[in-house]
C-alpha positions as CSV (number, residue, x, y, z in Angstrom):
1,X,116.4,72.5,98.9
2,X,114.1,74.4,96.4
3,X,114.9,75.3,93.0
4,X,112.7,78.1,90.9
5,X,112.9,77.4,87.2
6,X,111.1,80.0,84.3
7,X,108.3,80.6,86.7
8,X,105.7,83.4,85.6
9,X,101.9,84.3,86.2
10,X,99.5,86.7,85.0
11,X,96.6,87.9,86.9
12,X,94.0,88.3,83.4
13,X,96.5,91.1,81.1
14,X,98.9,92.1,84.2
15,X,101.8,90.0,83.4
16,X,103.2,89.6,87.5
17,X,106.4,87.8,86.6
18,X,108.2,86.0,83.7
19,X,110.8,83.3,84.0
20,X,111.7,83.7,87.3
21,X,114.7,81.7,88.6
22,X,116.0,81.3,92.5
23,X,117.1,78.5,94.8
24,X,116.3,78.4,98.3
25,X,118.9,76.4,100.6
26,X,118.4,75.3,104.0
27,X,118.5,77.5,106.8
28,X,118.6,80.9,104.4
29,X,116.4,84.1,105.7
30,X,114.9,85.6,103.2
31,X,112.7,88.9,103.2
32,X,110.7,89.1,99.6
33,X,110.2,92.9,99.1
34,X,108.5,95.0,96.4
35,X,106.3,97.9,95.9
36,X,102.2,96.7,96.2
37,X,100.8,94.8,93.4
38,X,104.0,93.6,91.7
39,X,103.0,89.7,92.8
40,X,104.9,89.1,96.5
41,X,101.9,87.4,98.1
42,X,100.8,85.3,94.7
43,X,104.5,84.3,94.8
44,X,104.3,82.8,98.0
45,X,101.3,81.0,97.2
46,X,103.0,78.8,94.6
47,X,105.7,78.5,96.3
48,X,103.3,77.0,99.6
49,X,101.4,75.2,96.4
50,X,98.3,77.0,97.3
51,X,98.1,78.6,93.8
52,X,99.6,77.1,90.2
53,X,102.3,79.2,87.9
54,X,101.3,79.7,84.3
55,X,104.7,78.4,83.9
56,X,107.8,76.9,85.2
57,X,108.4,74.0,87.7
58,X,109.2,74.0,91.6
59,X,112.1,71.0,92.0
60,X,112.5,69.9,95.6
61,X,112.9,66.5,97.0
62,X,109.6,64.4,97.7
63,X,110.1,64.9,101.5
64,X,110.2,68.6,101.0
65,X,107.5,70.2,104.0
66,X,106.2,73.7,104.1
67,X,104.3,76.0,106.8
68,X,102.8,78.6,105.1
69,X,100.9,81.7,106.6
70,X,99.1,83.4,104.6
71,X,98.0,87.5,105.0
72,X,94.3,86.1,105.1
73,X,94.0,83.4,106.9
74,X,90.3,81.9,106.3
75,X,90.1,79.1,108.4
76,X,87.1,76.6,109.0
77,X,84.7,77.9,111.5
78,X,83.1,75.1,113.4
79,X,86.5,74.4,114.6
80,X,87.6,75.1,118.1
81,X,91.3,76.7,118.6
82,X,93.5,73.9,119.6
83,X,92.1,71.8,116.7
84,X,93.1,74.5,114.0
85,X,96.4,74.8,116.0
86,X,97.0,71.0,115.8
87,X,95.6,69.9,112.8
88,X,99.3,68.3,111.0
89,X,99.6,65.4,109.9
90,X,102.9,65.1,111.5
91,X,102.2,62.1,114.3
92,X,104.2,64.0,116.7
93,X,101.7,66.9,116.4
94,X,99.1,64.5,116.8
95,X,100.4,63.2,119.9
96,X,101.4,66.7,121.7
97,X,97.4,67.9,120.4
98,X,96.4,64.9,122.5
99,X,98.4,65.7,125.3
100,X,97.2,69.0,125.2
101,X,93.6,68.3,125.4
102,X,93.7,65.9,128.0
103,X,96.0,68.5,130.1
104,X,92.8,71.0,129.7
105,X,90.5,67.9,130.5
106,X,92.5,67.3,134.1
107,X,92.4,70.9,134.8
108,X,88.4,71.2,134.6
109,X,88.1,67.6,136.4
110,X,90.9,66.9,138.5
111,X,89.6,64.4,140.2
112,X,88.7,62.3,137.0
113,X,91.2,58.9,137.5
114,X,89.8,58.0,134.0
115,X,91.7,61.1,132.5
116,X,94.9,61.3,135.0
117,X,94.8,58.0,133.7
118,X,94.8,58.7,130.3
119,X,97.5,62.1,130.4
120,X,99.9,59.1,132.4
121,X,99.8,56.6,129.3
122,X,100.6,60.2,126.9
123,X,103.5,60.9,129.2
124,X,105.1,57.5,128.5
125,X,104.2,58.0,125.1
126,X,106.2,61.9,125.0
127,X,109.1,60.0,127.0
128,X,109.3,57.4,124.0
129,X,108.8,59.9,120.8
130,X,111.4,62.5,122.8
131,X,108.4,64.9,122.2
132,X,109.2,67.4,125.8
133,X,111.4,70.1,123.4
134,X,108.9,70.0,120.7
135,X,105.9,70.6,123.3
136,X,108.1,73.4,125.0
137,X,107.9,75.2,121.9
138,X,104.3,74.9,121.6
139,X,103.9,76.0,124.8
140,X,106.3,79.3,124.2
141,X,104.7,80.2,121.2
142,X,101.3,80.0,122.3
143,X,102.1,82.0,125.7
144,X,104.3,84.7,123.9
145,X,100.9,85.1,121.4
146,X,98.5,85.5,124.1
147,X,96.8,82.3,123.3
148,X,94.7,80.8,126.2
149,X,91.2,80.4,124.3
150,X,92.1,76.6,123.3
151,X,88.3,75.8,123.6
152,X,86.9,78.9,121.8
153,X,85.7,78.5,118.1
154,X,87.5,80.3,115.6
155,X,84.3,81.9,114.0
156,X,84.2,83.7,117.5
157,X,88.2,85.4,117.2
158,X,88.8,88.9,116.5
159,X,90.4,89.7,113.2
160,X,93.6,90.0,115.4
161,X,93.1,86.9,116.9
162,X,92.8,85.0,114.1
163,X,95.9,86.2,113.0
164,X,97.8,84.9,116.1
165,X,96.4,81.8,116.0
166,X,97.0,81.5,112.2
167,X,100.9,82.2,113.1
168,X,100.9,79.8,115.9
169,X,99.8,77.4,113.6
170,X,102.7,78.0,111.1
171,X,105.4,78.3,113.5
172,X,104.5,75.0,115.6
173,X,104.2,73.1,112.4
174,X,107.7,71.1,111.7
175,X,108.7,72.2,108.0
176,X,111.6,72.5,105.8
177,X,110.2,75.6,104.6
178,X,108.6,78.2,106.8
179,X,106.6,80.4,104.3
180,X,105.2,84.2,106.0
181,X,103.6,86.5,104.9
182,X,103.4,90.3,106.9
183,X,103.6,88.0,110.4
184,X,103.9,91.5,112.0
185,X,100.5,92.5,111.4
186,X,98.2,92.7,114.4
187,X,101.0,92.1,116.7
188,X,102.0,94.5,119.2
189,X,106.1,95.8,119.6
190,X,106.8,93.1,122.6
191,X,105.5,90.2,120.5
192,X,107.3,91.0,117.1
193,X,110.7,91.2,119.3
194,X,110.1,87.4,120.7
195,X,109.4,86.8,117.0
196,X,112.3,88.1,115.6
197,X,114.1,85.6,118.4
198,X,112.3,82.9,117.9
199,X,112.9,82.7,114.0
200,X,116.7,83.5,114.7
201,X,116.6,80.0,115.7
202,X,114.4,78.2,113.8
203,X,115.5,74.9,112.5
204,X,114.1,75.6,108.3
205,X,114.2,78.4,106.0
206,X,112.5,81.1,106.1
207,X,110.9,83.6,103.4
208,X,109.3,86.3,104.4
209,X,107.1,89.1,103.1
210,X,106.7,91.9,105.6
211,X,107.1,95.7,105.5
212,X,108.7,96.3,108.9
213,X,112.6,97.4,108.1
214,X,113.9,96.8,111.5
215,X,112.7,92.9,111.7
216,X,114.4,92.5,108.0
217,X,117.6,93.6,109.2
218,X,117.8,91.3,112.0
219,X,116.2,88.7,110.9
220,X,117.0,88.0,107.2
221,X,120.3,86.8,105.3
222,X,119.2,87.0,102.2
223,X,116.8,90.3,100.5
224,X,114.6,88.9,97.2
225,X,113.0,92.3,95.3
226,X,110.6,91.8,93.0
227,X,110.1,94.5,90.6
228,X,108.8,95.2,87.2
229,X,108.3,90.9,86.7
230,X,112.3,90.5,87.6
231,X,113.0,88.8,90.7
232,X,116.4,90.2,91.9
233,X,118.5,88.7,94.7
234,X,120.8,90.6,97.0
235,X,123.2,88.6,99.7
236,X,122.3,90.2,103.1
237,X,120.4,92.1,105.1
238,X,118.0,94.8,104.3
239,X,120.6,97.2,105.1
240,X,123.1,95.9,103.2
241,X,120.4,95.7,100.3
242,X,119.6,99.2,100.2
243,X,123.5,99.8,99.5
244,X,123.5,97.1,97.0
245,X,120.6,98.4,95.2
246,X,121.7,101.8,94.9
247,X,125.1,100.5,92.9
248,X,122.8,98.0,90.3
249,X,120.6,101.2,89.5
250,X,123.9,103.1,88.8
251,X,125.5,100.2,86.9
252,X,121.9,100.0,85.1
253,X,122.0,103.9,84.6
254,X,125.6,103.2,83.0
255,X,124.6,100.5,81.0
256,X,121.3,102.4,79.6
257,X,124.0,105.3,78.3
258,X,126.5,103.2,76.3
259,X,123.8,101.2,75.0
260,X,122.5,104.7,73.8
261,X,125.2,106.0,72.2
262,X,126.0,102.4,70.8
263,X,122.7,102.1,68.9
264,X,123.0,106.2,67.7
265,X,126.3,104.9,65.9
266,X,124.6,101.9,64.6
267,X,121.8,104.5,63.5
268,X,123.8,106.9,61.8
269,X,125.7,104.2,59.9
270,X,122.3,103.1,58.6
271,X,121.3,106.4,57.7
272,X,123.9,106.7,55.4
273,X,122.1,104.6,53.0
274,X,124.5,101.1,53.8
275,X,123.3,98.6,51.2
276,X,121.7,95.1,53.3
277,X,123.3,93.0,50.4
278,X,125.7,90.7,52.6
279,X,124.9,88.7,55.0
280,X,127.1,90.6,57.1
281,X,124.6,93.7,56.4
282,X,121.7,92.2,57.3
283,X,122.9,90.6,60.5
284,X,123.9,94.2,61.5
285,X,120.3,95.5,60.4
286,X,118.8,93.0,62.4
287,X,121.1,93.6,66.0
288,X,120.0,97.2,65.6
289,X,116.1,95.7,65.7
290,X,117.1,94.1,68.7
291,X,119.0,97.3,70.1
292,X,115.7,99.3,70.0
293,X,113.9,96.5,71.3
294,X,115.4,96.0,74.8
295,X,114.3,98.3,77.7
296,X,116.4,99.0,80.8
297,X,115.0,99.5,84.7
298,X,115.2,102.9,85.6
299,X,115.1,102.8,89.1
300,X,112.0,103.4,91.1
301,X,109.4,105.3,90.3
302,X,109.0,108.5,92.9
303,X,105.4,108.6,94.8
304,X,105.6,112.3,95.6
305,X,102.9,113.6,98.4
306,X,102.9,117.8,97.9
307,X,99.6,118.2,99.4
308,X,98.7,121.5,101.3
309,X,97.1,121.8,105.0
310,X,94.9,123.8,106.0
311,X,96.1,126.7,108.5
312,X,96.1,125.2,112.2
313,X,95.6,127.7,115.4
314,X,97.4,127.5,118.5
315,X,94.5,125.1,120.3
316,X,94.7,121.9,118.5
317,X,93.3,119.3,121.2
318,X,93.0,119.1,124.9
319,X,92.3,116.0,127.0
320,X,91.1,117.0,130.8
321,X,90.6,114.0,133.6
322,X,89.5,111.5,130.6
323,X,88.4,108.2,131.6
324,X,87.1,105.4,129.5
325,X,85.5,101.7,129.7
326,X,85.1,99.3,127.4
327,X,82.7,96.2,128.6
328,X,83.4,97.0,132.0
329,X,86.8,97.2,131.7
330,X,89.0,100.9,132.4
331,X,91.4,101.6,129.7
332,X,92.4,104.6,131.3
333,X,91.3,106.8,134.5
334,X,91.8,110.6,134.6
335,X,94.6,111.2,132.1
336,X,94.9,114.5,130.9
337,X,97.1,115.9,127.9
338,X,97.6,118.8,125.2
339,X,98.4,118.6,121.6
340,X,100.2,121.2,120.5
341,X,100.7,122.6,117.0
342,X,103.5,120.8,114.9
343,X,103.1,117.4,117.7
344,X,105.1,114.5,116.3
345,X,103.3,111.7,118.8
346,X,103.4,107.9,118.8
347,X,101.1,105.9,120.5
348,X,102.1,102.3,121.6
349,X,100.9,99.8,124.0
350,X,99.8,95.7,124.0
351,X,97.1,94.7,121.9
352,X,93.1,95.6,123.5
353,X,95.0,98.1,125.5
354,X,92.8,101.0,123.9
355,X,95.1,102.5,121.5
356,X,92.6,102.9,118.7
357,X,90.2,103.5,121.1
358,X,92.3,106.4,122.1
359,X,92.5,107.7,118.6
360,X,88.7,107.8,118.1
361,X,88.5,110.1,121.1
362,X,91.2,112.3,120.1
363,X,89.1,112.2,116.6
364,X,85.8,113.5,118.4
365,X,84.2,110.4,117.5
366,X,84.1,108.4,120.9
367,X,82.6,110.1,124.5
368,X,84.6,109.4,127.1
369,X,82.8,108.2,130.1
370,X,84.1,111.3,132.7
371,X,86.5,114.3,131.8
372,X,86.3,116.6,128.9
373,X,87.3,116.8,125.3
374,X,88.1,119.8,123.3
375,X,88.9,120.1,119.9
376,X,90.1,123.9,118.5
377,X,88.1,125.3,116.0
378,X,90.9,125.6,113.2
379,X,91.2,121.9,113.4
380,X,90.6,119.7,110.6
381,X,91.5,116.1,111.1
382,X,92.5,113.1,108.4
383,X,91.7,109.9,110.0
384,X,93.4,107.3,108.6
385,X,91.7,103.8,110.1
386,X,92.2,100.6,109.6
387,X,88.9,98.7,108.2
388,X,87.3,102.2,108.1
389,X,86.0,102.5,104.5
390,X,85.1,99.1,102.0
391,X,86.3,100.9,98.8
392,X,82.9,100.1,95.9
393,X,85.6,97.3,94.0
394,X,83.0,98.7,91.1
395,X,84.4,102.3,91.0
396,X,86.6,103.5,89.2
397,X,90.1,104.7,91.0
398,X,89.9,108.5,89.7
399,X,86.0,108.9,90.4
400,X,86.6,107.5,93.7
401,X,89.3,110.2,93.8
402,X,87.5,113.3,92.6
403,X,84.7,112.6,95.2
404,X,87.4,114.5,97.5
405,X,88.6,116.9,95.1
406,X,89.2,117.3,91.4
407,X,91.9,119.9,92.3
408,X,94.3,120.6,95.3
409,X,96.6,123.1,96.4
410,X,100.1,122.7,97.6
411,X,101.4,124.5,100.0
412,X,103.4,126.2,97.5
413,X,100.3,127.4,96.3
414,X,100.7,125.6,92.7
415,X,97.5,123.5,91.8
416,X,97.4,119.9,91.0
417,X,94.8,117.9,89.6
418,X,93.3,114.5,90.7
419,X,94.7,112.7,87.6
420,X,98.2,114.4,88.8
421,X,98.3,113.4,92.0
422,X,97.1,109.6,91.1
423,X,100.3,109.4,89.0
424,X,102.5,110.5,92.0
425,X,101.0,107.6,93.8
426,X,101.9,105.5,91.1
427,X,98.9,105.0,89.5
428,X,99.2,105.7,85.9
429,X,96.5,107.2,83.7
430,X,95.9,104.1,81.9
431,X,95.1,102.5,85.3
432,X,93.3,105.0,86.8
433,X,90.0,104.3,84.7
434,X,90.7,100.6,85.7
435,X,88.3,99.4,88.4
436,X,88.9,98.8,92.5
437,X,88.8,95.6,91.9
438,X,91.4,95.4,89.9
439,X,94.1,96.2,92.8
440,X,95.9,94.2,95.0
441,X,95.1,94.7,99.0
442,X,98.0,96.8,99.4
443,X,97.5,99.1,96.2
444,X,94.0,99.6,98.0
445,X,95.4,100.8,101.3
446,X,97.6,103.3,99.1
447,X,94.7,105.1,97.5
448,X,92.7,105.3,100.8
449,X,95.9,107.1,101.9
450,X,95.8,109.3,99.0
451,X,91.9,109.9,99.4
452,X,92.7,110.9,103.2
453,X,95.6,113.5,102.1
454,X,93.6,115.2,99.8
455,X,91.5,116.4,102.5
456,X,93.9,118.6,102.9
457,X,93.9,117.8,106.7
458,X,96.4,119.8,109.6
459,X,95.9,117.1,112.1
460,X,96.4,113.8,110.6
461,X,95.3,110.7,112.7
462,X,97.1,107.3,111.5
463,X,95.6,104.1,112.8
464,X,98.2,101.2,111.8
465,X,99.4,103.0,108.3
466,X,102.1,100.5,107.8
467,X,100.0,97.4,107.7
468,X,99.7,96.5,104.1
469,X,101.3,99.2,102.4
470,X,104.8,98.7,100.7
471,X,108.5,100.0,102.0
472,X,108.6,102.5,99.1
473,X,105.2,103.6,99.9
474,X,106.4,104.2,104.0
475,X,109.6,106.0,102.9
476,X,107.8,109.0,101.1
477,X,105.1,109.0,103.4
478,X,107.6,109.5,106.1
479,X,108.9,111.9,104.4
480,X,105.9,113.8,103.8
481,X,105.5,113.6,107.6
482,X,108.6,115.5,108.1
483,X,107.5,118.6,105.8
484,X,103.6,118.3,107.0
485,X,103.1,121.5,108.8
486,X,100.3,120.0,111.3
487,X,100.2,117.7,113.8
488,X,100.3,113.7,113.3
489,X,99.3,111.1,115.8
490,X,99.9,107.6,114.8
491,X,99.0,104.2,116.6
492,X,101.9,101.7,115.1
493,X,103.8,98.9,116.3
494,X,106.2,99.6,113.2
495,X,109.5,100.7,115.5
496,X,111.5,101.5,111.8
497,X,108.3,103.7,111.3
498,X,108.0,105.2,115.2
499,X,111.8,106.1,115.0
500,X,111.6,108.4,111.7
501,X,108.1,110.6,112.3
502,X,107.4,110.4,116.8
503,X,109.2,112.3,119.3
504,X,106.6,111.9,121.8
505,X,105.3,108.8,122.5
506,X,102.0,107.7,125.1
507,X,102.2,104.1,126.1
508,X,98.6,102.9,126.8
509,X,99.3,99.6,129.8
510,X,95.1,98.5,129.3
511,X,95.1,98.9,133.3
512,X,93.9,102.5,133.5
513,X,97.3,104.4,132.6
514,X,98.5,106.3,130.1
515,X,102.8,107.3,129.9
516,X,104.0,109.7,128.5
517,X,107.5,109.4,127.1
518,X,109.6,112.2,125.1
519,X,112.1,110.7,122.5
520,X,111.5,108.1,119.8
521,X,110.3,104.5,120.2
522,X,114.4,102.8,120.4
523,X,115.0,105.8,123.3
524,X,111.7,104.1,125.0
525,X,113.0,100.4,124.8
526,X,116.7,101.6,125.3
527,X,115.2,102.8,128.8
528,X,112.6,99.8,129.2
529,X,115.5,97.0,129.1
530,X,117.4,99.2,131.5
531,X,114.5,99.1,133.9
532,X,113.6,95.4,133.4
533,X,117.5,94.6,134.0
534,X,117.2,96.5,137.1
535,X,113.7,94.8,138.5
536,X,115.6,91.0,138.0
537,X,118.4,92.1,139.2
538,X,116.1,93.1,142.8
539,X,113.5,90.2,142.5
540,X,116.7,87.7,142.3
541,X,118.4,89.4,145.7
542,X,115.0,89.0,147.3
543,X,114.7,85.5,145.6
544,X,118.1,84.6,147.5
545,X,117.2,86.2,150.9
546,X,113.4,84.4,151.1
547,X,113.5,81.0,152.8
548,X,113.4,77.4,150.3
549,X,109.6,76.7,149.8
550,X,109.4,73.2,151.8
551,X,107.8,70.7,149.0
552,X,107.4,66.8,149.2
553,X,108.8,66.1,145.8
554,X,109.5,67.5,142.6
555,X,106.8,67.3,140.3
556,X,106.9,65.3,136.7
557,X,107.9,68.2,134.6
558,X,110.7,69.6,137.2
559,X,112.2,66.1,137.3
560,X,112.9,65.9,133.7
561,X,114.3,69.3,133.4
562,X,116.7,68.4,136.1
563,X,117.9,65.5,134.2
564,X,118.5,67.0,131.6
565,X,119.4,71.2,132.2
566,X,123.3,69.9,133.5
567,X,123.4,68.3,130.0
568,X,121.6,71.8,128.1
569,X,124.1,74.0,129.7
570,X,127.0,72.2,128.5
571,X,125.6,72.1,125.1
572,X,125.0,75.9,125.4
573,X,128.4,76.9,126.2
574,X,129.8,74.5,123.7
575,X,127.6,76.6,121.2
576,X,128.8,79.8,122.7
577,X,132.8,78.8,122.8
578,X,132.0,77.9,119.1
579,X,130.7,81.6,117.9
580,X,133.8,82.6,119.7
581,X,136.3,81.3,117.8
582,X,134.0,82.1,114.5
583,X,134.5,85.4,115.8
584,X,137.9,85.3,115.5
585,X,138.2,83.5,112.0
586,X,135.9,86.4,110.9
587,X,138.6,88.8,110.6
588,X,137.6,92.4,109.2
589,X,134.2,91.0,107.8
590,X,132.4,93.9,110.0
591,X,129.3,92.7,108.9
592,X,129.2,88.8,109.8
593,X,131.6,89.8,113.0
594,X,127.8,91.9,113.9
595,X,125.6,88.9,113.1
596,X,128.2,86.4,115.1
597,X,128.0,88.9,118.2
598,X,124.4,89.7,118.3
599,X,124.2,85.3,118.2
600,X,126.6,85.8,121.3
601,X,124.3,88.0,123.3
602,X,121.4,85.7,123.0
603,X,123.3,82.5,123.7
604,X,124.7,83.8,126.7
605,X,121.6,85.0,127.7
606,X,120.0,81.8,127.2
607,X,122.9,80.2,129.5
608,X,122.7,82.7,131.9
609,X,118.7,81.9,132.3
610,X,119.4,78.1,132.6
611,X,122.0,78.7,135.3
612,X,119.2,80.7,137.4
613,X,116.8,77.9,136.5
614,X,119.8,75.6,137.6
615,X,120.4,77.2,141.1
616,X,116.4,76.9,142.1
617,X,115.8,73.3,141.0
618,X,119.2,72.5,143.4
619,X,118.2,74.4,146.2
620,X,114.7,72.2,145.7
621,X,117.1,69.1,145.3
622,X,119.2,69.7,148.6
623,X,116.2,70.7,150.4
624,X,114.6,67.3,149.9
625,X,117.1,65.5,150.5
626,X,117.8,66.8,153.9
């Protein structure tokens, strides 16, 4: 479908990739990964031909459609929601825009014949272009984002906001090519699972740039690293990526050696004064040129965090009968809690529920409106916040640096200077007299987290760590998390992230509660589905019991699902009977046996949804016609 030949860019002397080669079929899942600054997101902009190569060619057909979303979305300001939403080219987009904003007309004026008028003619016209599935899935997607400000003006969305819509956008749009990059961001745990569904059936390709592990592996096919300007491609999952990866380093590591002691032989034997008078000679001369010339990948370089805390007292934080508004609105009423020394606590919860908000008050930098707050004197926190400090892009990275500290002490008790501890976040001496500005978003995020560490905190507060920073960059901070010998407190919707470093979590509902759940963030769901199965399970009994609502008639939209849900069941269980029998062909393949049953679950979940939807429009059905 797409075809990547000798593509390469350079941002000023930063070569970001040379001669890049990859093809992109329909339907594969691909997750681009690599550590910050190697060139993901400017990849993703050539591709969505939103930025040029230096050089190379992209070969698709002329037909060839892409969505693209970008990390920044900067969108035109004096338009209103649904226009931004709706502004294809595609004329069935055009048509479903203009049902949509006649719908919204009808509902403020329902009395209006002009405009019931009007949404009658759009009706036929949806009947004739076979646009009812298309419009569904406009209508999912913008109810699973929380999108119901279609009349609002974008330059009046929240950052979040503006995300969602920005994702709506690309996810509505029909494309061959559906182009994302970090979708996760600003989304809240419930959301990025309907996402993950949603793009398991999505009708394009997909290639995706996002640091959340858990929505690689169940999403993605296909794992494209890009690393040191080499673009290398990996059939599979993530999981099955980090197993690949591991053997190429040792085959590298293998390589590296023989070539060694290949080009020590050819050495020696021009050492011992062989005369270049043959041809013969001075090819061999000129292959051991080339032998010193080539370089191998050593694997990844190691960020190492060794940074000391400072010595933390029994009373860390105590939270007595808090309550706190926001515009009128309680987040929470009377919740009380105590942090305790080594606390491992996650904080979840939908977005606007008050989970930063909670963070500032734990911080001692938000009143709460009743209740008390007390902080212990030994405490000294590390706030970690999102948007919290616009790093001078006309600094350089080691004086911004040594404004903390020129030297730290580990807990070890061995000193290491600022310069040191810039190289263990991967930022080499060379660079670190470069300027700010010179660094990508995410390389940005990583020295703010490196500024916030060398506080030498004992309480560290982590608002959203994983947005923007890399998978290598999570891993050791992870593991730092594990040997810190203070207390963290993170707000994430990262689930990979919540698993490895919370045993506690408090789930914030926005409606004046706050949870509080011991285990790790799967323990919570694993619990929450249980529950939700449960609640059904009772509101279809009581469903059953309750008398048939008496109605005159089914309306428009209920008589066109009930032509055609008979016809979407069949289909449905044709679909299931046919990952059945892949099942079975699959053999021992353990890993495509996985991705067929975990297709299983949802179809049959899907079926068993349309047979509940099935039984209510009957029971209408019979009831009218009696």
């Amino acid at each position: 479908m797409l075809r990547l030949e000798n593509i390469s860019k350079s941002h000023g002397e930063k070569i970001l990739f040379s001669n890049l080669h990859t093809i992109i079929r329909e339907n594969d899942r691909i997750g681009l990964i690599g550590p910050n600054g190697t060139g993901k997101s400017t990849l993703l902009k050539i591709i969505a031909g939103q930025e040029t190569a230096d050089d190379g060619e992209l070969i698709h057909a002329k037909d060839f459609t892409v969505a693209y979303l970008p990390q920044e979305e900067r969108m035109e300001e004096d338009k209103t929601v649904i226009d931004y939403i709706f502004q294809s080219e595609v004329p069935m987009m055009r048509l479903i825009r203009s049902y949509e904003q006649i719908s919204l007309s009808l509902e403020q004026n329902p009395q209006d014949e002009n405009i019931q008028q009007q949404l009658l003619r759009l009706q036929e016209q949806m009947d004739a272009e076979n646009a009812w599935d298309a419009q569904t899935v406009v209508q999912t997607v913008l109810s699973k984002l929380g999108i119901t400000f279609y009349n609002k003006n974008v330059q009046h969305l929240s950052g979040g906001q503006k995300k969602r819509v920005a994702l709506a956008k690309a996810l509505i749009e029909p494309a061959d090519l559906l182009i994302l990059d970090e979708p996760t961001n600003h989304l809240d745990n419930v959301t990025i699972q309907w996402l993950e569904q949603f793009l398991a059936n999505y009708r394009g390709a997909l290639l995706i740039v996002t640091h959340d592990r858990y929505f690689l592996n169940r999403v993605t096919n296909y794992i494209y690293e890009l690393d040191h300007g080499q673009l290398y491609t990996y059939e599979g999952n993530y999981e099955t990526f980090v197993e690949k990866k591991m053997i190429r380093q040792e085959e590298e590591r293998i390589a590296e050696q023989k070539h060694k002691n290949r080009l020590r032989n050819e050495m020696e034997w021009l050492k011992r004064g062989a005369r270049a008078r043959s041809t013969k000679q001075r090819a061999r001369i000129e292959r051991i040129q080339q032998m010193q010339e080539r370089t191998f990948h050593k694997g990844d370089e190691q960020i190492e965090i060794q940074v000391g805390a400072s010595k933390l007292g029994s009373k860390v934080i105590e939270l007595e009968n808090v309550s706190k508004k926001i515009n009128e609105r309680t987040l929470w009423e009377s919740f009380s809690f105590i942090v305790t020394p080594d606390s491992r606590i996650g904080i979840i919860g939908p977005n606007g529920a008050g989970k930063s908000t909670l963070l500032d008050v734990l911080a001692g930098r938000l009143k709460v409106d009743s209740g008390t707050v007390t902080i212990g004197e030994t405490v000294k926190i590390g706030y970690y916040k999102q948007g919290e400090e616009e790093l001078d892009p006309n600094m350089r990275i080691i004086e911004y640096i040594k404004e903390v500290a020129e030297v730290i002490t580990t807990v070890d008790g061995v000193q290491i200077t600022a310069e040191q501890m810039l190289e263990r976040f991967l930022f080499s001496r060379y660079q670190q007299w470069g300027y700010i500005k010179s660094l990508s978003g995410g390389e940005r995020r990583r020295l703010y987290l490196l500024k916030i560490l060398m506080t030498e905190p004992n309480v560290l507060l982590l608002d959203e760590p994983t947005n923007d920073l890399d998978i290598q960059t999570l891993t050791i901070l992870e593991e730092y998390i594990e040997q810190f010998p203070g207390v963290v407190m993170t707000v994430s919707h990262d689930r990979y992230f919540l698993d490895r470093i919370a045993d506690m979590l408090l789930v914030v509902d926005g409606k004046g509660a706050i949870d509080i759940v011991y285990g790790n963030y799967t323990d919570y769901m694993e619990k929450t589905v249980e529950e939700t199965r449960e609640l059904k399970q009772q509101q279809k009994e009581q469903k059953e019991k309750a008398p048939t609502p008496k109605k005159k008639k089914l309306s428009y939209l209920e008589q066109k699902e009930w032509e055609s849900i008979e016809d979407e069941i069949a289909a449905l269980e044709a679909e299931a009977e046919a990952i059945e029998a892949a099942i079975n062909e699959a053999g021992n393949d353990i890993e495509k046996v996985q991705q067929l049953y975990e297709a299983q679950q949802e179809k049959e979940q899907e079926m068993e949804e349309k047979m509940e939807r099935w039984e209510e429009l009957s029971l209408l059905v019979e009831a009218l016609e009696e």
